[in-house]
C-alpha positions, 0 to 999 in steps of 0.5 A: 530750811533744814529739817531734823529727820524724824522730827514731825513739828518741823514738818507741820512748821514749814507746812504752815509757813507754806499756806500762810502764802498759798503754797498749797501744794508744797503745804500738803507735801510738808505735811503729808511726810509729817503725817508719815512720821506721825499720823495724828489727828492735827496732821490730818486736819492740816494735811486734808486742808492743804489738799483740798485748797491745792484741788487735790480731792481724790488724794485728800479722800484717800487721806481722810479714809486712811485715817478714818479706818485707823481711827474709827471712833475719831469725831473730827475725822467723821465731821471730816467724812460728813462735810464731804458728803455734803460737798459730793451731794451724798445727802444719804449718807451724809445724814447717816454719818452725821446722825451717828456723830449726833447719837455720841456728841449730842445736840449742842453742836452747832457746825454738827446741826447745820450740816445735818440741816444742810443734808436733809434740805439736799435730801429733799426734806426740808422740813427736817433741815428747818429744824436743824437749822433753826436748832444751830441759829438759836445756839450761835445765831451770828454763825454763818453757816447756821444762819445759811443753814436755816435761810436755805431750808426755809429758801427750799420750803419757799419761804423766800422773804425770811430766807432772805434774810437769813441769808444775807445775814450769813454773807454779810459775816462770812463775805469770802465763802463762795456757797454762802454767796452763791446760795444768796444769789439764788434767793435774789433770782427767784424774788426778780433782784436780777442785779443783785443775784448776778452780783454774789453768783459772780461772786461766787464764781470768782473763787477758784475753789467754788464746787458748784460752777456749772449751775451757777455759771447757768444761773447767771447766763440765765440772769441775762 
């Protein structure tokens, strides 16, 4: 393909042909000389995207925080930012950046409200994370992360039975996210479904993206 020196759409063009066929990696080169010619907030979704689905974290880090630094007051690249102190367990700050996002955006967000429920449950409070939770399942009771969002804190609080539920509701929309799977797994274990838990951690595993290897891998050894 002959691309127009200058030209950003015909970069973000081959960059999306790229990850229409799992070229990740070529993906976030193609969008990353998009993102030199113009660094919009549409180029850093895609370039950060790209990055993460060739494992190129440390490098979609850098990315996002060139971005972020440049435009501070941009709600996605904060989600962006929050999402991934999730994913790094940074629960703290994670509440921080999504509680400041809350302060300008308000509470009618579902995606803002699981993962402030995802990041006061890792934090320890479950409590909160309930509330948050159960905030996003009323807003859009079919999404599957508020659904997961409000089975895991309730999971967390030892409400197994209507975790569960949650749960396997949000799998069954979304049977492709590994954390979904994972976390269902986790709930099958501890109500003694041994063969049902191994199935979605083996689920889980399976997609070479899933963060959280080593305790699920235990998890299922443990399962025998």
């Amino acid at each position: 393909m002959r691309l127009t020196p200058g030209a950003p759409p015909a970069y973000l063009a081959l960059g999306d042909t790229l990850m229409a066929v799992n070229r990740y990696g070529d993906a976030a080169d193609a969008y990353r000389h998009a993102a030199d010619l113009r660094f919009d907030e549409p180029t850093l979704l895609r370039v950060v995207d790209a990055l993460d689905h060739a494992n190129r974290h440390a490098e979609a880090g850098k990315v996002l925080a060139l971005f972020a630094s440049q435009n501070p007051q941009n709600i996605a690249a904060r989600r962006l930012i929050g999402h991934w102190q999730i994913a790094a367990q940074d629960w703290d700050a994670a509440i921080d950046t999504l509680e400041e996002l809350r302060g300008r955006i308000g509470d009618r967000d579902t995606a803002l409200l699981a993962e402030l429920s995802y990041a006061y449950t890792g934090a320890g409070d479950a409590d909160t994370g309930t509330i948050y939770g159960k905030a996003a399942y009323a807003l859009a009771p079919m999404n599957p992360a508020a659904s997961d969002a409000y089975g895991w804190a309730l999971y967390q609080q030892g409400k197994s039975e209507p975790a569960l539920q949650l749960l396997e509701k949000a799998a069954s929309i979304a049977p492709g996210r590994a954390d979904l799977r994972w976390h269902l797994g986790q709930a099958y274990a501890d109500l003694d479904r041994t063969a049902e838990a191994a199935t979605q951690i083996r689920a889980a595993l399976a997609d070479p993206a899933f963060g959280d290897r080593v305790a699920a891998a235990a998890a299922l050894k443990a399962l025998g």
